[in-house]
C-alpha positions, 0 to 999 in steps of 0.5 A: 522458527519451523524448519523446511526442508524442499526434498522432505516428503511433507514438504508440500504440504507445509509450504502450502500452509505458508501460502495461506495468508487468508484470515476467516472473517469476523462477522462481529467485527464487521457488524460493528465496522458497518454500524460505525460507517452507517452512522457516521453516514448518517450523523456526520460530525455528531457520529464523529464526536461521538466515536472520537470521545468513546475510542480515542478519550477526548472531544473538542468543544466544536467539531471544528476543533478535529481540524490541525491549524496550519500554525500548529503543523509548523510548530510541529516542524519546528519542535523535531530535532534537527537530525530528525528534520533532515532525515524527513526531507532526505527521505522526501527528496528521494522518494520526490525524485523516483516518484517523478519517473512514474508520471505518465501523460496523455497520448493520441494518434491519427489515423490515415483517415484523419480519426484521432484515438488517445487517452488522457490522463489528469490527477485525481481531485481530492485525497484522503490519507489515513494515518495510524496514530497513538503507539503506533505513529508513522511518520514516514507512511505519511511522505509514501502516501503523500508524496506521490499524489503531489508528484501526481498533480492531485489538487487536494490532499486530507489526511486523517489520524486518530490522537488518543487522548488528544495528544498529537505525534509531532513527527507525523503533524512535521512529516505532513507539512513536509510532504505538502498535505493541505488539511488534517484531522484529528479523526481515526478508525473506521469514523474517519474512513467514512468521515472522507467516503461520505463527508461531514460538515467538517470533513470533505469527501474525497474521490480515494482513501489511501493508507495503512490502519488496523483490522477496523480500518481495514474493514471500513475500506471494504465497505466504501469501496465503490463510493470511493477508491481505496488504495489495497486491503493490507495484511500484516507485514512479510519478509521473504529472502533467499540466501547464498551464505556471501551475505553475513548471518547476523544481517540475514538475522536482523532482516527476519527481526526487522519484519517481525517487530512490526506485528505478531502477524508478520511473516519472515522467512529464509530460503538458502540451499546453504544448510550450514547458513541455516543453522548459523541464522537459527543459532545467531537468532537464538543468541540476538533475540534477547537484545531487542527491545519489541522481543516478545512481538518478534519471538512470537511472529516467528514462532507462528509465522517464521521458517527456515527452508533448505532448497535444493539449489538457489533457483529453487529457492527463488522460484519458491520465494516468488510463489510465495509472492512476498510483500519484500523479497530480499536476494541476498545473494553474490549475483542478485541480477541472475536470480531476478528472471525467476521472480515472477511475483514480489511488491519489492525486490531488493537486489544484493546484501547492501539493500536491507527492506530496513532502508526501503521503509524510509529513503530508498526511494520506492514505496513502501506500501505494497500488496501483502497476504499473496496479492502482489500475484496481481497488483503493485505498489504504491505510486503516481499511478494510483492518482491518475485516472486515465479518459479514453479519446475518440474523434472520427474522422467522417471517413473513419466513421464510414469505414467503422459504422457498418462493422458496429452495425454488424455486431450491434445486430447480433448482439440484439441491439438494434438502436446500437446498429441505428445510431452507427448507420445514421452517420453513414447517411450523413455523408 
């Protein structure tokens, strides 16, 4: 991991190199990814079983057979473990039980001439949720993604993953009943993301497409976003922790670890003022990284992408944590509560040295799935909100509507727009 220090002359510099988390586009890539979303939109499940034979080495003799059969989802629950079965519903339990806090309802007001203004919110209709397979299967990104549009209400929940080779992860086809997904398809890529923004024979359109993939599912989202709601473009995975030296190095150590397994991509970053921690993190890194069986992915995420920052004091290092605007930030600190004021910008903050993110990607409670590469400047994570949809209300009374139409007369006129001012006056004549 590179070494910083806050009052080096180049400090500047280099910690600004850290913030630049966007990656150049690649024109190829995207050719490709459009051309895979213009034939899906125009083949539909032809185009399907096409790609699906090409990227993923099987087809099924029908289309239909991209369909999960429910039997096969309770087989799937029935063939995990008992340990692994528990974990999956304490995991949903909780993540059920916060989820409900975020449930906002609808709301009016009347005024003293008798208008009614207020908004009503309702869930979204159908879903798609598109979840990695092949080496890379998440049961637990299936329960952050599913469960808070059922908490939400929303009617239909279709969620997508690539099998390679036809073979299906049974934790992700046992977490799938678990959270209450209505139907799954043996579809991935950037196919399946058009598959739910267009539909096909088989597959239905849906009104958002949430969910992690790679670059190519990533790419797919861009280009139908519009046709459809999409959730956020995620980047690679980051870690950011400010520390005090109260919380043990070996646990700060396997915190930066547990981000850089994810991806060679992934970011992972200490700030402390303690320079006798820093060095203990480096020399326990050093001797720890041999132990791990993903050693060469987290060797080479830290040495692009890993640092070790000397501040001056820990508000410093707070303030500096939240420029970075990290996906998690950790405050392993004695007295979490007294940095969070200067935390402006973060998806997820874990507040002391008993709440490792670790635990936060499966069963604290909170989502997982939260703005990567800077973007939690501006957004949030995952959560009921993301399946509402919110429909303003306005009934005028005829007195409110005395009361207002000369005011949108007024500025209907200097905007130019007569029929405006005409349609707002016309009820004044009615009285």
């Amino acid at each position: 991991m590179r070494r910083l220090d806050s009052q080096a002359a180049d400090f500047e510099a280099a910690f600004n190199a850290l913030q630049a988390t966007a990656a150049a586009e690649d024109p190829d890539l995207q050719a490709s990814v459009q051309a895979i979303v213009n034939a899906v939109r125009e083949r539909g499940d032809a185009a399907l079983l096409d790609y699906t034979l090409k990227l993923d080495r099987w087809v099924p003799g029908e289309p239909v057979g991209f369909e999960v059969p429910a039997a096969d989802l309770d087989a799937a629950l029935a063939a995990i473990t008992p340990a692994q079965r528990a974990a999956l519903n304490g995991a949903a339990e909780r993540l059920r039980a916060y989820h409900q806090h975020q449930l906002a309802g609808s709301w009016d007001y009347t005024e003293a001439d008798g208008s009614v203004l207020g908004q009503r919110v309702t869930p979204l209709e159908r879903v798609g949720v598109y979840v990695p397979g092949g080496t890379a299967a998440y049961p637990s990104s299936v329960l952050m993604n599913v469960i808070p549009a059922k908490v939400a209400g929303v009617q239909e929940i279709i969620m997508v993953s690539p099998t390679p080779d036809g073979v299906d992860n049974p934790l992700v086809l046992a977490a799938a009943r678990i959270a209450g997904v209505d139907r799954v398809f043996r579809v991935g890529g950037a196919q399946a993301v058009a598959a739910l923004a267009y539909g096909t024979a088989t597959v239905p359109a849906v009104d958002k497409i949430v969910g992690p993939g790679n670059r190519y599912v990533a790419a797919a989202k861009r280009l139908v976003f519009g046709t459809v709601g999409i959730d956020m473009i995620a980047g690679p995975s980051e870690v950011v922790i400010v520390a005090d030296g109260s919380v043990p190095a070996d646990w700060l150590v396997y915190d930066l670890f547990a981000q850089a397994e994810h991806d060679e991509q992934a970011r992972a970053i200490l700030l402390s003022p303690d320079l006798a921690l820093l060095e203990r993190v480096a020399e326990r890194a050093a001797a720890l990284l041999g132990t791990l069986e993903r050693r060469a992915i987290v060797e080479a995420a830290l040495e692009r992408h890993g640092a070790l920052i000397r501040t001056r004091d820990l508000i410093e290092a707070a303030t500096l944590a939240s420029a970075l605007a990290p996906e998690h930030l950790e405050l392993a600190v004695a007295d979490p509560a007294a940095l969070l004021p200067h935390i402006r910008h973060a998806g997820a903050i874990f507040m002391g040295g008993h709440s490792p993110e670790a635990i936060g990607d499966y069963c604290a409670g909170p989502n997982h799935v939260l703005p990567t590469a800077r973007t939690a400047r501006f957004s949030s994570p995952l959560g009921v909100y993301d399946f509402q949809k919110r429909s303003s209300l306005i009934a005028l009374s005829a007195a409110g509507a005395g009361t207002l139409a000369p005011l949108a007369a007024e500025l209907a006129r200097g905007e130019g727009l007569t029929a405006h001012a005409r349609s707002a006056e016309c009820r004044l004549a009615a009285e």
